[in-house]
Biotite code that builds the C-alpha atoms (Angstrom):
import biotite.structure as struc

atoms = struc.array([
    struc.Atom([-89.661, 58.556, -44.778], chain_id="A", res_id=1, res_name="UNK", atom_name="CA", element="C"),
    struc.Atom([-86.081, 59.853, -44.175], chain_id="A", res_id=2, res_name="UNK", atom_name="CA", element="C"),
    struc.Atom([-84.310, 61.529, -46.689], chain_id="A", res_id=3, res_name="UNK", atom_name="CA", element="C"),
    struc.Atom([-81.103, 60.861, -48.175], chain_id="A", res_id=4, res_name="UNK", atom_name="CA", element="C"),
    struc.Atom([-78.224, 63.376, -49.471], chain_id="A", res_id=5, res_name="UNK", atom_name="CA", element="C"),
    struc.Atom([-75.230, 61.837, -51.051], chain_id="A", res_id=6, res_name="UNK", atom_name="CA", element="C"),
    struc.Atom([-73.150, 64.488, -51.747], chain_id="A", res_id=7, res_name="UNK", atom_name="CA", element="C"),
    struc.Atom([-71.413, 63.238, -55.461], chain_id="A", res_id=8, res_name="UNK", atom_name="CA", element="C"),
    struc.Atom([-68.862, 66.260, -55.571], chain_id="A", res_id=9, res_name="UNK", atom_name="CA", element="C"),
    struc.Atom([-67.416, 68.908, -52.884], chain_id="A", res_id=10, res_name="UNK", atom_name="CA", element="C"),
    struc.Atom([-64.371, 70.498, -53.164], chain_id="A", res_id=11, res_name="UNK", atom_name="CA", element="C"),
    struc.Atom([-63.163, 67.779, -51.002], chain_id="A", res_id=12, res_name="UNK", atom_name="CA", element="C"),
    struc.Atom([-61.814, 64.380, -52.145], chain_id="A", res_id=13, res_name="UNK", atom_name="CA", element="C"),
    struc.Atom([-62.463, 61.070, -50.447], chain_id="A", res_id=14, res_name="UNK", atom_name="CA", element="C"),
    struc.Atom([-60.517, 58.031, -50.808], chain_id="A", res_id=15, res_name="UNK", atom_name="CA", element="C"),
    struc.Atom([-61.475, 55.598, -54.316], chain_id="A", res_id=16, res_name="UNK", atom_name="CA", element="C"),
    struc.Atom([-63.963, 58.992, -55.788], chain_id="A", res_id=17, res_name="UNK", atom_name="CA", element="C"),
    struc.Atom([-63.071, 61.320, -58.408], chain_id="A", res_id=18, res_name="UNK", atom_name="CA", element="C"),
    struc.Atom([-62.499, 64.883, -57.238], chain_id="A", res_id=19, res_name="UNK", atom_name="CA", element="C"),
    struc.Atom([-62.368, 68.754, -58.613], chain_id="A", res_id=20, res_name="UNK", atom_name="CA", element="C"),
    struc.Atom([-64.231, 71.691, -58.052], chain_id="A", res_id=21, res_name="UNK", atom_name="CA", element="C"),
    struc.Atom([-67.670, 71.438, -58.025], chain_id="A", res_id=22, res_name="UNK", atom_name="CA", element="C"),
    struc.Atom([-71.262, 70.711, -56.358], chain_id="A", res_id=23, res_name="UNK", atom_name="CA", element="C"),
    struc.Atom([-73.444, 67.816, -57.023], chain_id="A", res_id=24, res_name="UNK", atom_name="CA", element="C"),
    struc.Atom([-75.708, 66.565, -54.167], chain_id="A", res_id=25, res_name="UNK", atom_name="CA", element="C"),
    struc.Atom([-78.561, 63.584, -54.881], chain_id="A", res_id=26, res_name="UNK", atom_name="CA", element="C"),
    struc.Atom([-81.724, 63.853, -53.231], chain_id="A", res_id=27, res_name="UNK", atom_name="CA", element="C"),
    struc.Atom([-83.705, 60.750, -51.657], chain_id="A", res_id=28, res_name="UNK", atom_name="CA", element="C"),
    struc.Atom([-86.835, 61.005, -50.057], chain_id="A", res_id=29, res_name="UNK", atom_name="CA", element="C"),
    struc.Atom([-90.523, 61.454, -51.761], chain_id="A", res_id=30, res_name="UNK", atom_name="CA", element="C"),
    struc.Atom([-88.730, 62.830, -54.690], chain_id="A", res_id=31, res_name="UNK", atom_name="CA", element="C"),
    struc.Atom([-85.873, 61.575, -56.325], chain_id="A", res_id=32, res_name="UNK", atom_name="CA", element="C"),
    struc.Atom([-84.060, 64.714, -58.163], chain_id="A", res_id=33, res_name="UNK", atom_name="CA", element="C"),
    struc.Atom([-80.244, 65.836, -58.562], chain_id="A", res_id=34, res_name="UNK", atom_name="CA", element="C"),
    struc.Atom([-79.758, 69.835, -56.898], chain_id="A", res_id=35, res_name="UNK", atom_name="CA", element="C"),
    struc.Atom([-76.489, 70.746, -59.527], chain_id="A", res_id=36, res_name="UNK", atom_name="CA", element="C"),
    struc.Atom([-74.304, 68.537, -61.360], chain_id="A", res_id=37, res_name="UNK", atom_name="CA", element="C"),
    struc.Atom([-70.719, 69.195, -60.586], chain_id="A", res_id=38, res_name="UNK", atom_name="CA", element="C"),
    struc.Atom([-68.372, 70.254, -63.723], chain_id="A", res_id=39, res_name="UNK", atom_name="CA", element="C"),
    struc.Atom([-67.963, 67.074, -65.448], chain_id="A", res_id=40, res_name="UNK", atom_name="CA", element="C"),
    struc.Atom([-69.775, 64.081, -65.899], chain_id="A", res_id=41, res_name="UNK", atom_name="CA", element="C"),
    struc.Atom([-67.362, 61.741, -65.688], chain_id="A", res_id=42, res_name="UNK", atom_name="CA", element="C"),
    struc.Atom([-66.870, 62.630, -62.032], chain_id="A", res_id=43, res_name="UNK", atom_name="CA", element="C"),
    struc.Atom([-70.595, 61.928, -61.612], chain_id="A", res_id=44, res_name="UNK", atom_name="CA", element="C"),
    struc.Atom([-70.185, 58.938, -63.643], chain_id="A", res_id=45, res_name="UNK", atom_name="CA", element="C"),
    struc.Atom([-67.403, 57.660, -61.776], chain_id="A", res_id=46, res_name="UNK", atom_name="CA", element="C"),
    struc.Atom([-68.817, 58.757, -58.172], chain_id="A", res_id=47, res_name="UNK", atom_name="CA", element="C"),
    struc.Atom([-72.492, 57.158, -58.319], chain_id="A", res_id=48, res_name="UNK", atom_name="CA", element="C"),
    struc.Atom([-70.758, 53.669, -59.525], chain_id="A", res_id=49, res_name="UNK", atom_name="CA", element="C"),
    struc.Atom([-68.727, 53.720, -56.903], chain_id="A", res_id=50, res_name="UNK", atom_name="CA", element="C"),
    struc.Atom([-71.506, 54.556, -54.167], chain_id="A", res_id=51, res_name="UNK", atom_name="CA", element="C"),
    struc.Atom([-73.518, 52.435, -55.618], chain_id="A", res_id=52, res_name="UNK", atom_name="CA", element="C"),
    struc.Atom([-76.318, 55.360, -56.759], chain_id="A", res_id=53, res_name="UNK", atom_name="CA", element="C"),
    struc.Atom([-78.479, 55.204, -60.013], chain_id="A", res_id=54, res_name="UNK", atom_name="CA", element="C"),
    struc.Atom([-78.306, 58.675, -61.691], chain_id="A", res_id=55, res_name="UNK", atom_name="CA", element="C"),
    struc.Atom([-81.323, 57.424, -63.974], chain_id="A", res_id=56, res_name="UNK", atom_name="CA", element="C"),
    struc.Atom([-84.912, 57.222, -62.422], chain_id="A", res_id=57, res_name="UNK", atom_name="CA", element="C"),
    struc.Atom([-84.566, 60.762, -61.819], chain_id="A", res_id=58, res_name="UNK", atom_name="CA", element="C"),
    struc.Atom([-87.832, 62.924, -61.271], chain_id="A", res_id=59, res_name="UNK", atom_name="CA", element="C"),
    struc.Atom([-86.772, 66.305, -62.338], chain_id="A", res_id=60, res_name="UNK", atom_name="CA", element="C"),
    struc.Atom([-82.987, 68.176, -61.589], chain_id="A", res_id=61, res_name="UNK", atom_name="CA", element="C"),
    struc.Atom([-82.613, 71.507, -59.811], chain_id="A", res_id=62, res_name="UNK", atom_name="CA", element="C"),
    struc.Atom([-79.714, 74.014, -60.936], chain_id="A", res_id=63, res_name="UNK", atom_name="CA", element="C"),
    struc.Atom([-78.809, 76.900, -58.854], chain_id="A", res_id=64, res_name="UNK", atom_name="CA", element="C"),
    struc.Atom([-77.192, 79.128, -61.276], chain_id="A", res_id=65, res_name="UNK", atom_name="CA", element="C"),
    struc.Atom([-75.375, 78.931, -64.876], chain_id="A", res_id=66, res_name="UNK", atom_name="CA", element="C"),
    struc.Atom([-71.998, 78.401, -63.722], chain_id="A", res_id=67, res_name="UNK", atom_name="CA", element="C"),
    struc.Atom([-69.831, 75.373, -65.118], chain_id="A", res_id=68, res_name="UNK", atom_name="CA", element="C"),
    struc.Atom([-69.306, 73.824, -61.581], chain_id="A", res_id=69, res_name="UNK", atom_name="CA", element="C"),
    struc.Atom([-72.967, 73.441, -61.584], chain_id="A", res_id=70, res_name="UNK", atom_name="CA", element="C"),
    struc.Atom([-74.179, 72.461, -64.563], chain_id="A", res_id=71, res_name="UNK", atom_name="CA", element="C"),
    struc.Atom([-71.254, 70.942, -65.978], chain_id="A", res_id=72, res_name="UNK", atom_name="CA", element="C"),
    struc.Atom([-72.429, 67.196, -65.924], chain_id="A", res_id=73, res_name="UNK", atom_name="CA", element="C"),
    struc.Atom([-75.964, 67.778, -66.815], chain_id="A", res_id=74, res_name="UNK", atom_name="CA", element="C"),
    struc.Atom([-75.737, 66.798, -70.253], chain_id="A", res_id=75, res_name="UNK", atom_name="CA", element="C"),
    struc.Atom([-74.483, 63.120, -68.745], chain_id="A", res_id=76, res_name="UNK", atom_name="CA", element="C"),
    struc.Atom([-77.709, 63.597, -66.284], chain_id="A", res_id=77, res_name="UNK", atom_name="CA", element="C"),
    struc.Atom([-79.627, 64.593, -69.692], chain_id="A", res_id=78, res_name="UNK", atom_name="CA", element="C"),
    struc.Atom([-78.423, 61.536, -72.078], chain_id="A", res_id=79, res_name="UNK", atom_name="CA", element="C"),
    struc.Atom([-79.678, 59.168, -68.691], chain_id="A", res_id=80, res_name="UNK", atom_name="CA", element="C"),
    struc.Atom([-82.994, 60.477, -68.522], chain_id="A", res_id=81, res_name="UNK", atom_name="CA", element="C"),
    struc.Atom([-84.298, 62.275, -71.723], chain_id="A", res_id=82, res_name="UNK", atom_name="CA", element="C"),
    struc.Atom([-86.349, 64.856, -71.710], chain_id="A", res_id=83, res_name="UNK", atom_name="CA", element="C"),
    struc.Atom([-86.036, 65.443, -67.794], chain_id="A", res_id=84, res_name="UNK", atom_name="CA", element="C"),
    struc.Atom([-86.962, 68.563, -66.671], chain_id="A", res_id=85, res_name="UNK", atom_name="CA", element="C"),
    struc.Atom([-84.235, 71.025, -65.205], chain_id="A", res_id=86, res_name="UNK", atom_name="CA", element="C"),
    struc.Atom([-85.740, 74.265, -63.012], chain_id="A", res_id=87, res_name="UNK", atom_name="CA", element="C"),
    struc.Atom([-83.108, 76.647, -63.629], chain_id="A", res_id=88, res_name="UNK", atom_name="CA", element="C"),
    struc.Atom([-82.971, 80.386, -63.489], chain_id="A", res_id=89, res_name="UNK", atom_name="CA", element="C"),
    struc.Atom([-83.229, 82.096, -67.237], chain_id="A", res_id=90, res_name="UNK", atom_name="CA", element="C"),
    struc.Atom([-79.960, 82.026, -69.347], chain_id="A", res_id=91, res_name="UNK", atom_name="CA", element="C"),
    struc.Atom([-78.894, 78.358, -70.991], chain_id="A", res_id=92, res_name="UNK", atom_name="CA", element="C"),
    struc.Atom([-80.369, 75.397, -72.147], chain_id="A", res_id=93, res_name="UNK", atom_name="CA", element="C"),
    struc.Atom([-78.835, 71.800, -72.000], chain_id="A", res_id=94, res_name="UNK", atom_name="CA", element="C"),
    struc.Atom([-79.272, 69.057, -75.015], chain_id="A", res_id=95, res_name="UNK", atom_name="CA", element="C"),
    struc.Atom([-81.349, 66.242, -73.543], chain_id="A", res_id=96, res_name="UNK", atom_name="CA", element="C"),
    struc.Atom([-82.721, 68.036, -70.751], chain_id="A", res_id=97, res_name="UNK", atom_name="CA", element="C"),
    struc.Atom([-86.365, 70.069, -70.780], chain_id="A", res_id=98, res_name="UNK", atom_name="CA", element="C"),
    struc.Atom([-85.553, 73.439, -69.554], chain_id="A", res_id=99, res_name="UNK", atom_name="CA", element="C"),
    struc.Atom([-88.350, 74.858, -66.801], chain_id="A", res_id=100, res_name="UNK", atom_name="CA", element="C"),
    struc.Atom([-86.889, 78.568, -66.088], chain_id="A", res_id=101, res_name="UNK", atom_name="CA", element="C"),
    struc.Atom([-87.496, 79.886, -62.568], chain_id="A", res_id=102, res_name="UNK", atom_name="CA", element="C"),
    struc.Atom([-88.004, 83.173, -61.554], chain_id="A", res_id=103, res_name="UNK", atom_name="CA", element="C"),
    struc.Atom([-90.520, 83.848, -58.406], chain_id="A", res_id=104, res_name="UNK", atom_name="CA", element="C"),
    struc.Atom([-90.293, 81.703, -55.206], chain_id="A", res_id=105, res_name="UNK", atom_name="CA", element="C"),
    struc.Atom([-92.865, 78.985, -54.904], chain_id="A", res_id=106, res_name="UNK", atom_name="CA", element="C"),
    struc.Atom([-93.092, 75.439, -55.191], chain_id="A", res_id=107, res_name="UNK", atom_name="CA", element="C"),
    struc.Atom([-91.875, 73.406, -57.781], chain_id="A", res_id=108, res_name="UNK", atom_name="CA", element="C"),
    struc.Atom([-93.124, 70.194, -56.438], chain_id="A", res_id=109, res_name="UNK", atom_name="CA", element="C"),
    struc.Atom([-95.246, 68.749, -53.238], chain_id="A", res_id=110, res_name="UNK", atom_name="CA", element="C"),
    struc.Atom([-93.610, 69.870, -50.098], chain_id="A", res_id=111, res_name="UNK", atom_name="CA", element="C"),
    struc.Atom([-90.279, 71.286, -52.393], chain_id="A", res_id=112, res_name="UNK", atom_name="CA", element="C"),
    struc.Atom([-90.126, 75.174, -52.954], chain_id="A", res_id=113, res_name="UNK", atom_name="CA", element="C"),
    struc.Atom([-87.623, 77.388, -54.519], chain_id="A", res_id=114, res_name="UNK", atom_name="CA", element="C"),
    struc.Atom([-86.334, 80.508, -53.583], chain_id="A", res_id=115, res_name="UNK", atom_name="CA", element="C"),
    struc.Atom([-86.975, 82.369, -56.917], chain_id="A", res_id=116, res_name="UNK", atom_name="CA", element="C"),
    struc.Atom([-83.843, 83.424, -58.941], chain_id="A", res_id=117, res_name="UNK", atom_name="CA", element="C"),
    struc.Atom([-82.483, 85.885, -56.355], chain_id="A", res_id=118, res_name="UNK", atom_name="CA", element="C"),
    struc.Atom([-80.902, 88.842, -58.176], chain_id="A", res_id=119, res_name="UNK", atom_name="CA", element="C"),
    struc.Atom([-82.188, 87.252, -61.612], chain_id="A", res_id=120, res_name="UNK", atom_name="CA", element="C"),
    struc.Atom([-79.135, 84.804, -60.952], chain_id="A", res_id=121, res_name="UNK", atom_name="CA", element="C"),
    struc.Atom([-79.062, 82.142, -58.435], chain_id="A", res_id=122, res_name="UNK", atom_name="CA", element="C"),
    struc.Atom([-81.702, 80.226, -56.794], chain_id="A", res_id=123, res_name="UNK", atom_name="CA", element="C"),
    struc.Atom([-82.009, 77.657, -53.487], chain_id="A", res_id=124, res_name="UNK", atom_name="CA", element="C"),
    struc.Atom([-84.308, 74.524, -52.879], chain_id="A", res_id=125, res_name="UNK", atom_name="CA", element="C"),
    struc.Atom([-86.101, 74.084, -49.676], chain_id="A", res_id=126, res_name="UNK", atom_name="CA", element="C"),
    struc.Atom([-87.513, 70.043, -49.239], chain_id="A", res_id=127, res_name="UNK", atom_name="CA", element="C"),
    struc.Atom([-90.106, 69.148, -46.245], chain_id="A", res_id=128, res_name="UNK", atom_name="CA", element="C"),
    struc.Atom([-88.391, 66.261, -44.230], chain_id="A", res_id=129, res_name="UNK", atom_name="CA", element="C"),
    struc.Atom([-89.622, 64.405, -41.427], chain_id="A", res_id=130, res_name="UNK", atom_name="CA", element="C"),
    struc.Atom([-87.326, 66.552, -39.189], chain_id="A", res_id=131, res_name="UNK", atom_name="CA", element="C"),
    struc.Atom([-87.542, 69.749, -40.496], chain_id="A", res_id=132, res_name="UNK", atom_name="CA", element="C"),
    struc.Atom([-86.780, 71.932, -43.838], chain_id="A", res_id=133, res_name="UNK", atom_name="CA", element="C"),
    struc.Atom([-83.994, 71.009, -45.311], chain_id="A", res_id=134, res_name="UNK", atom_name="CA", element="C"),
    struc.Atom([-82.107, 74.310, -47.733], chain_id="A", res_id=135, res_name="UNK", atom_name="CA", element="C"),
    struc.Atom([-79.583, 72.967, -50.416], chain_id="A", res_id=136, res_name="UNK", atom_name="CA", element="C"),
    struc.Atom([-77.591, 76.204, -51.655], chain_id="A", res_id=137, res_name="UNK", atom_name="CA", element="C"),
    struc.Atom([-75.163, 76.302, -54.669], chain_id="A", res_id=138, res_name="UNK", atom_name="CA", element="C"),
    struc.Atom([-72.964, 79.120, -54.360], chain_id="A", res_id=139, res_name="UNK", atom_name="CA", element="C"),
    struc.Atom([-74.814, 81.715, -52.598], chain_id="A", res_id=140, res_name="UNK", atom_name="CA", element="C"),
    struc.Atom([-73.439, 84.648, -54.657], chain_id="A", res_id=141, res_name="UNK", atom_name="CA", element="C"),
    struc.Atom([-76.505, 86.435, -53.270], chain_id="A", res_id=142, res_name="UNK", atom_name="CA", element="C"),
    struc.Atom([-75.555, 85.786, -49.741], chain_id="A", res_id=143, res_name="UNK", atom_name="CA", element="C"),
    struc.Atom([-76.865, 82.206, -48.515], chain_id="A", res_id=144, res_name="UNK", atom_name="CA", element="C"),
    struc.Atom([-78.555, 84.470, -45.042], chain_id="A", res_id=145, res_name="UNK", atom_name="CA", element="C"),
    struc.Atom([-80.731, 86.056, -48.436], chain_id="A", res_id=146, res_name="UNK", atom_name="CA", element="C"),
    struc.Atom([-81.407, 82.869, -50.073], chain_id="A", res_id=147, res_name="UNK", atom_name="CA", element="C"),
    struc.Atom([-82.245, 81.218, -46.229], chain_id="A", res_id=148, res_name="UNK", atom_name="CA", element="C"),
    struc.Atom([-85.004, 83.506, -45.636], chain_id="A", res_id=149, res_name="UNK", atom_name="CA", element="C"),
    struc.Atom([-86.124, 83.472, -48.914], chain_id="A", res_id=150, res_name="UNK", atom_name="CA", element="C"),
    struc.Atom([-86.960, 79.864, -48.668], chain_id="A", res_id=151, res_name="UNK", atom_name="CA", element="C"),
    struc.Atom([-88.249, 80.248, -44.698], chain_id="A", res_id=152, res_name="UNK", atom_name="CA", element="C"),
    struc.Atom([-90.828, 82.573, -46.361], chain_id="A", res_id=153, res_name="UNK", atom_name="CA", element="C"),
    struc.Atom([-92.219, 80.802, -49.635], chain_id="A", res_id=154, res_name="UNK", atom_name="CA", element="C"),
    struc.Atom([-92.460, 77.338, -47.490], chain_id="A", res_id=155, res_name="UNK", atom_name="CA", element="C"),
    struc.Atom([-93.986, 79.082, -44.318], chain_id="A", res_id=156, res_name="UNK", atom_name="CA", element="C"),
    struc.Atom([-91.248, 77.795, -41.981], chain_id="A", res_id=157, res_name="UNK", atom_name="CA", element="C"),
    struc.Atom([-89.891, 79.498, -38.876], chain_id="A", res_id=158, res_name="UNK", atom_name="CA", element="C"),
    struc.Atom([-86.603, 77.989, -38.855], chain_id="A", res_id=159, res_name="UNK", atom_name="CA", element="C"),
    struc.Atom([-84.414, 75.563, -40.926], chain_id="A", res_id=160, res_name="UNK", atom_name="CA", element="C"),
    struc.Atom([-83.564, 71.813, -39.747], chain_id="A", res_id=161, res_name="UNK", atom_name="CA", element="C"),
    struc.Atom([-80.193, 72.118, -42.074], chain_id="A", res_id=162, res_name="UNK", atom_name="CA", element="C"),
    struc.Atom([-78.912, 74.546, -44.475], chain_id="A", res_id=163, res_name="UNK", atom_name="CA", element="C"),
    struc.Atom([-76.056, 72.764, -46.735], chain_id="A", res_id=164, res_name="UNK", atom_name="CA", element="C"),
    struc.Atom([-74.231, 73.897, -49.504], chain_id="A", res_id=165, res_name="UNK", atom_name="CA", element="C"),
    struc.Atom([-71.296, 76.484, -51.040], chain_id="A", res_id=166, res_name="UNK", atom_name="CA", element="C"),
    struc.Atom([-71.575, 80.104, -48.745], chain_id="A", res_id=167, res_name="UNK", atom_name="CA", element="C"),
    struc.Atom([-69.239, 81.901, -51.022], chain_id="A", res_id=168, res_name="UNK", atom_name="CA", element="C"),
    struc.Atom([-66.759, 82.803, -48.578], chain_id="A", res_id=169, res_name="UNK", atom_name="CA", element="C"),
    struc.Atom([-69.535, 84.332, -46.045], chain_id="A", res_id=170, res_name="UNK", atom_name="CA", element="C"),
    struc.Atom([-69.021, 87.020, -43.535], chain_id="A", res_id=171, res_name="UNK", atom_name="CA", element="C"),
    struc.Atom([-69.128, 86.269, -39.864], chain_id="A", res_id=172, res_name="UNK", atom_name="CA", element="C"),
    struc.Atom([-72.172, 88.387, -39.554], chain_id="A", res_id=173, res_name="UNK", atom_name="CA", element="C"),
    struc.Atom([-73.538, 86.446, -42.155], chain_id="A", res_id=174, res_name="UNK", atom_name="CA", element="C"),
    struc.Atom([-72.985, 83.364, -40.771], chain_id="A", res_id=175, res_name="UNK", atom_name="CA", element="C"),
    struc.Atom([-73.830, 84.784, -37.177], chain_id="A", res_id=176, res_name="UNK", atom_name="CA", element="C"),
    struc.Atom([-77.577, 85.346, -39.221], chain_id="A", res_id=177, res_name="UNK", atom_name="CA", element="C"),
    struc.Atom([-77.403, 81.811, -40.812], chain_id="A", res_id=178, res_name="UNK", atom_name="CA", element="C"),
    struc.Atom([-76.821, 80.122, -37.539], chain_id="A", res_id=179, res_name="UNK", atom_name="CA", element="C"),
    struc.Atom([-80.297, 81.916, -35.973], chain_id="A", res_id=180, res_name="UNK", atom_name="CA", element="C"),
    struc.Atom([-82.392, 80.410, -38.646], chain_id="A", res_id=181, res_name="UNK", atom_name="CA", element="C"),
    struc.Atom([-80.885, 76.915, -39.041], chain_id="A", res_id=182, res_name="UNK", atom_name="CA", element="C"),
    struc.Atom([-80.437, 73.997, -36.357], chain_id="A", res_id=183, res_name="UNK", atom_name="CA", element="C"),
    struc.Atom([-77.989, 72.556, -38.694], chain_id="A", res_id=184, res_name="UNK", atom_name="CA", element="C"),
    struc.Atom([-75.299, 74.275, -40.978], chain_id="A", res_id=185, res_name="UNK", atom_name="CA", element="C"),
    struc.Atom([-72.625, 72.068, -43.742], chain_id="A", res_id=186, res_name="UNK", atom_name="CA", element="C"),
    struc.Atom([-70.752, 74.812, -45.073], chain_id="A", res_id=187, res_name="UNK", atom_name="CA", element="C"),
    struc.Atom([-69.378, 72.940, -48.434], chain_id="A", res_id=188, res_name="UNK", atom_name="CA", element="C"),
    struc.Atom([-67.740, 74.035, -51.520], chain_id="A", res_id=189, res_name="UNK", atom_name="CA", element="C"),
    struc.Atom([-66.880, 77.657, -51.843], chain_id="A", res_id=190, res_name="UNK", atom_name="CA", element="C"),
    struc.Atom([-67.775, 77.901, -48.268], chain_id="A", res_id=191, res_name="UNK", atom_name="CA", element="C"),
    struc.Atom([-63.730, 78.683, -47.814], chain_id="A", res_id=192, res_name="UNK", atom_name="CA", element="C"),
    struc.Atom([-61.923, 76.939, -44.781], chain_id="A", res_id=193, res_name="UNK", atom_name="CA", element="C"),
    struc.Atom([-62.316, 79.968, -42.783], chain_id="A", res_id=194, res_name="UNK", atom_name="CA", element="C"),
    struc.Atom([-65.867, 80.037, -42.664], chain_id="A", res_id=195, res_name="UNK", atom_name="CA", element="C"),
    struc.Atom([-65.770, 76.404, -41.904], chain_id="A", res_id=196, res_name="UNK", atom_name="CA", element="C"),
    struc.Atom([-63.244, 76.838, -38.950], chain_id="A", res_id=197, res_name="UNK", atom_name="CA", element="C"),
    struc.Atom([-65.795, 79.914, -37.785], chain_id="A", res_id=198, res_name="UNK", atom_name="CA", element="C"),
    struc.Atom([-68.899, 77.716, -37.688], chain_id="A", res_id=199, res_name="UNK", atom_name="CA", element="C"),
    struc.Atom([-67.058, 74.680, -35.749], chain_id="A", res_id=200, res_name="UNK", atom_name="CA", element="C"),
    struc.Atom([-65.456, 77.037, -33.629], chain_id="A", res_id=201, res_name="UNK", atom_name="CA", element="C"),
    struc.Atom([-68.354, 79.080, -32.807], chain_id="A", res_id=202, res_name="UNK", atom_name="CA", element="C"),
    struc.Atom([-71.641, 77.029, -33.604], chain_id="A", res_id=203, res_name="UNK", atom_name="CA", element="C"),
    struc.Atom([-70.442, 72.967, -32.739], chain_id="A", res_id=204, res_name="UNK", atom_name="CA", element="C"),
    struc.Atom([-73.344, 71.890, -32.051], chain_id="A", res_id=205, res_name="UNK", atom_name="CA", element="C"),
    struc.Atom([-74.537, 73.040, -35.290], chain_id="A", res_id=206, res_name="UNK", atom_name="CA", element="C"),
    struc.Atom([-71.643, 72.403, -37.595], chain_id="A", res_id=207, res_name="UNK", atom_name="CA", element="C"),
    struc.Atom([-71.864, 69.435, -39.905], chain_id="A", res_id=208, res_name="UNK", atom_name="CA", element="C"),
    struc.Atom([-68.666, 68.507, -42.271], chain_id="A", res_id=209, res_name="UNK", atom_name="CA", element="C"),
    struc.Atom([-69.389, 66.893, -45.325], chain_id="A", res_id=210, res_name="UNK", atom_name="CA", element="C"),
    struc.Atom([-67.167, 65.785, -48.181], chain_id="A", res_id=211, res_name="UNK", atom_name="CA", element="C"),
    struc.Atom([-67.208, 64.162, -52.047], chain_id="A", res_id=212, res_name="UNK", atom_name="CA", element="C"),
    struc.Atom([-69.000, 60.998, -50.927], chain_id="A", res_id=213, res_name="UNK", atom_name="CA", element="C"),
    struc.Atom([-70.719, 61.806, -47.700], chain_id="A", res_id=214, res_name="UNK", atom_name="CA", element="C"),
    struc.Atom([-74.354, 60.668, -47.042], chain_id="A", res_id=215, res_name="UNK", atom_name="CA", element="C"),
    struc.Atom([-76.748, 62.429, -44.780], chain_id="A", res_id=216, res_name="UNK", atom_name="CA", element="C"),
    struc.Atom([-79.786, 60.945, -43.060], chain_id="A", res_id=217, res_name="UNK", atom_name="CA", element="C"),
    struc.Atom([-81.721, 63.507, -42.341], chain_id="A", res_id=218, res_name="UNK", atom_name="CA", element="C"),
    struc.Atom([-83.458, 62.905, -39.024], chain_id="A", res_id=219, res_name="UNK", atom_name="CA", element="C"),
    struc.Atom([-81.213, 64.438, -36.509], chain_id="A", res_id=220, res_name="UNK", atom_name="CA", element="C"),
    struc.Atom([-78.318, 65.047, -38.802], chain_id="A", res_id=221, res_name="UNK", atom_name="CA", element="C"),
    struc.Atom([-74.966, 64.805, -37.876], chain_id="A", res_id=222, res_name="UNK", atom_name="CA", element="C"),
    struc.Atom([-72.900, 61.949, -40.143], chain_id="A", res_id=223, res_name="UNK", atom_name="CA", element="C"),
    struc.Atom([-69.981, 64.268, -41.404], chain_id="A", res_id=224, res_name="UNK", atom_name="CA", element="C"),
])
């Protein structure tokens, strides 16, 4: 089965979708589950109409930390699906949604692990695909080389089909480490256009540019 990313909010607009700063990507492939939820709902709202996307059906929803421009739309996601369960690192709760707090690395579902809360603050996904692992990262405040590995380790993997998220405005060296454990890399929201101009510059054949309203198949990647 091939699995699906629509990306429902970057930091970067497409023509006829709502915009602002945030990360929201929708996972399609065994599991159906949202990884963040953007800042506002409305954007979410506006964005799945428009692409066409169901945000109810949902298995479970995956938040990478407790900042607004993650988990601002999740009370939408929560009034859609009642009662569906949110793995989050310790620290909030939202109305509708059942609150599963992560802390170690392991897996949260068949062939889906998480990193653990890395720091006690931020965690990363990791999803078996046909082609590979594919890593969905939300800010990477503890470095998304950290958050990688941590992932390669709990799911036994050598090396990651695609890594895709926000970087945080990475380091070269850290994105020279990123690049030797990922055939794929979509720097996205807080990645920072220098990063992004570093990875296409250095890595092409591994860069991948994705926007509000891009859709991956993930067999052999590149769409951008």
């Amino acid at each position: 089965m091939t699995m699906r990313l629509t990306i429902l909010n970057d930091n970067i607009p497409s023509k006829g979708l709502l915009n602002d700063w945030g990360w929201s990507v929708l996972v399609e492939e065994r599991h159906r589950f949202l990884f963040d939820a953007d800042t506002r709902g409305d954007v979410l709202a506006h964005n799945s109409k428009a692409l066409g996307i169901s945000l109810k059906n949902l298995d479970f929803a995956v938040l990478s930390h407790w900042h607004g421009d993650h988990y601002g739309g999740f009370p939408l996601i929560g009034r859609l699906n009642p009662g569906l369960r949110l793995y989050a690192p310790s620290g909030g709760r939202i109305e509708g949604l059942s609150v599963f707090e992560v802390r170690e690395a392991g897996e949260i579902s068949d062939g889906i692990w998480t990193s653990g809360a890395l720091d006690g603050f931020e965690q990363a996904v990791g999803i078996e695909a046909p082609s590979g692992l594919v890593i969905i990262v939300g800010c990477s405040h503890p470095g998304v080389d950290r958050l990688t590995e941590a992932i390669l380790r709990v799911s036994s993997y050598k090396k990651a089909h695609l890594v895709i998220g926000g970087f945080h405005y990475p380091s070269r060296k850290t994105l020279d480490r990123l690049a030797e454990m990922a055939e794929f890399i979509a720097p996205a929201h807080c990645s920072g256009d220098e990063a992004k101009a570093y990875m296409k510059r250095r890595y092409p054949e591994k860069f991948v540019e994705v926007r509000t309203g891009t859709v991956l198949e993930v067999e052999g990647v590149p769409a951008g």
